[in-house]
C-alpha positions in Angstrom: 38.0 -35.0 -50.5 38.0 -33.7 -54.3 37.4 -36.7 -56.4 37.1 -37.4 -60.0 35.5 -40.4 -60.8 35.7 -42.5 -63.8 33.2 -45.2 -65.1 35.0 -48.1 -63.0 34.3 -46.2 -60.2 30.9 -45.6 -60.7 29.8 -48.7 -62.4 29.9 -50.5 -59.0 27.6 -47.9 -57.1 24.8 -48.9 -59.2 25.6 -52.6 -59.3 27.0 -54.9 -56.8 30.6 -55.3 -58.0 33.8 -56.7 -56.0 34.5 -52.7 -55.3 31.4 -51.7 -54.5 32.0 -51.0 -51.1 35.3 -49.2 -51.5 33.6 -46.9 -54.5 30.7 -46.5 -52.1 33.2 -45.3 -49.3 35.2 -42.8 -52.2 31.8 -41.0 -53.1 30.4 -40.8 -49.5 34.0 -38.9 -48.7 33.7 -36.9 -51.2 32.8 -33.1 -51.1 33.2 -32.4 -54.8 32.7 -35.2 -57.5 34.2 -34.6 -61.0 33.8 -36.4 -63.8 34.0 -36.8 -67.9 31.1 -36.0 -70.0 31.5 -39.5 -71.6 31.1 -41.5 -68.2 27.1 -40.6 -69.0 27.7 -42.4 -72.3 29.8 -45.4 -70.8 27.5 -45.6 -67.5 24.1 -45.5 -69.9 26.0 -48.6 -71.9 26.7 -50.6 -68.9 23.1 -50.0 -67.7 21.5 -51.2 -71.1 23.9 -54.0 -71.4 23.0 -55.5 -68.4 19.1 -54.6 -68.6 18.9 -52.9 -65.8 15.8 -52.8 -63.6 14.0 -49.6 -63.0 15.7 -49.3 -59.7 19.0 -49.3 -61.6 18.2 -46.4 -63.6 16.7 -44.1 -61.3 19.8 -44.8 -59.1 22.2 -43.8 -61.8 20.1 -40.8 -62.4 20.6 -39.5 -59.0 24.3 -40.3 -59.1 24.6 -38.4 -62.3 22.9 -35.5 -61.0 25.3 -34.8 -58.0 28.6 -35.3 -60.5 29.8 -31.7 -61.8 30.4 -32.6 -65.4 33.7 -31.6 -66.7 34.3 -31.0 -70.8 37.6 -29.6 -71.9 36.9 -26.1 -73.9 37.9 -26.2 -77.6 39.6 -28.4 -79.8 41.5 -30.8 -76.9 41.3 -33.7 -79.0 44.7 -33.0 -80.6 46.0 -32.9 -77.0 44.5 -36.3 -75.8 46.6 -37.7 -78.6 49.4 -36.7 -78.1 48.8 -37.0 -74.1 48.0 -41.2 -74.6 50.7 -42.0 -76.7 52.5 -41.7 -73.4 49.9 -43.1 -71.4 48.7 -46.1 -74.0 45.4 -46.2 -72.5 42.2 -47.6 -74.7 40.6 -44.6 -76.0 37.8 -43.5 -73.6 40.4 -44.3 -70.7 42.6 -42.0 -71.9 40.2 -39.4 -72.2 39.1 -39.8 -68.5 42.7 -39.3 -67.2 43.4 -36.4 -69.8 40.4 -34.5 -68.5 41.4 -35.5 -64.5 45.3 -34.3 -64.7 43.6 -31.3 -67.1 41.3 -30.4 -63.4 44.1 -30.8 -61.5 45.5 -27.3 -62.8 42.5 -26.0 -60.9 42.2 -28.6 -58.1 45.6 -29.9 -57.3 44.4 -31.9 -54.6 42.1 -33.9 -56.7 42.1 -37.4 -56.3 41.5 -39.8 -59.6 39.0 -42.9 -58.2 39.4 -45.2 -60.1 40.0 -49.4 -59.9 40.8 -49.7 -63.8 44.4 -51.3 -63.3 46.0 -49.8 -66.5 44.7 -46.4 -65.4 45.9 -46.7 -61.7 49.6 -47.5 -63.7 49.3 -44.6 -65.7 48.3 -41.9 -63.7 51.1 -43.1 -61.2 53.5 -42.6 -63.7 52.0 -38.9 -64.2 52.5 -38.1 -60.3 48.2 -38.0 -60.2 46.8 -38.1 -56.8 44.6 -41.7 -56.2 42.1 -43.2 -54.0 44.2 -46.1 -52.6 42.2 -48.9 -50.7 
């Protein structure tokens, strides 16, 4: 599986979190992980938020080096505008959906893990391919 994983999906394989075992299951499955620059910036917060042990860290650390880490070329920003006043998504969720249906150009059988309710909504009004449970 082709997956691109946003920061609710990755969140839980560092902490135990009511989806742990189902985001566990999404990266073990997958052969290529994708994901948003900005997850490092959102995962890092989560990890300093909830002090994380040493453990923590170095377990992120070897998440985040197996993700293939995905920036849009030029000015996009313009684009993720306009693209989330359709979706309505807070800012950095929009931004992790624009990038996934941006990949899926490339990879149409990419699959968006994610267990953000607003973003499951959105990209199933867009027609994106999700993990479902």
């Amino acid at each position: 599986m082709n997956s691109f994983f946003d920061t609710s999906a990755v969140v839980p394989l560092v902490f135990l979190e009511p989806h742990s075992g189902l985001a566990r299951k999404a990266w073990d499955a997958s052969t290529l992980r994708l994901g948003w620059k900005w997850l490092r910036v959102e995962a890092d917060a989560a990890l300093v938020r909830r002090k994380a042990s040493t453990e923590a860290w170095n377990l992120w650390r070897s998440i985040e080096g197996t993700i293939h880490w995905v920036e849009p070329e030029g000015d996009w920003y313009e684009h993720l505008r306009t693209f989330n006043r359709g979706a309505g998504l807070r800012a950095a969720d929009a931004g992790h959906l624009h990038v996934m249906e941006r990949c899926t150009r490339a990879i149409p059988d990419l699959v968006l893990v994610t267990f953000d309710q607003e973003m499951t909504e959105a990209a199933n009004r867009r027609g994106l391919n999700l993990l479902h449970p």
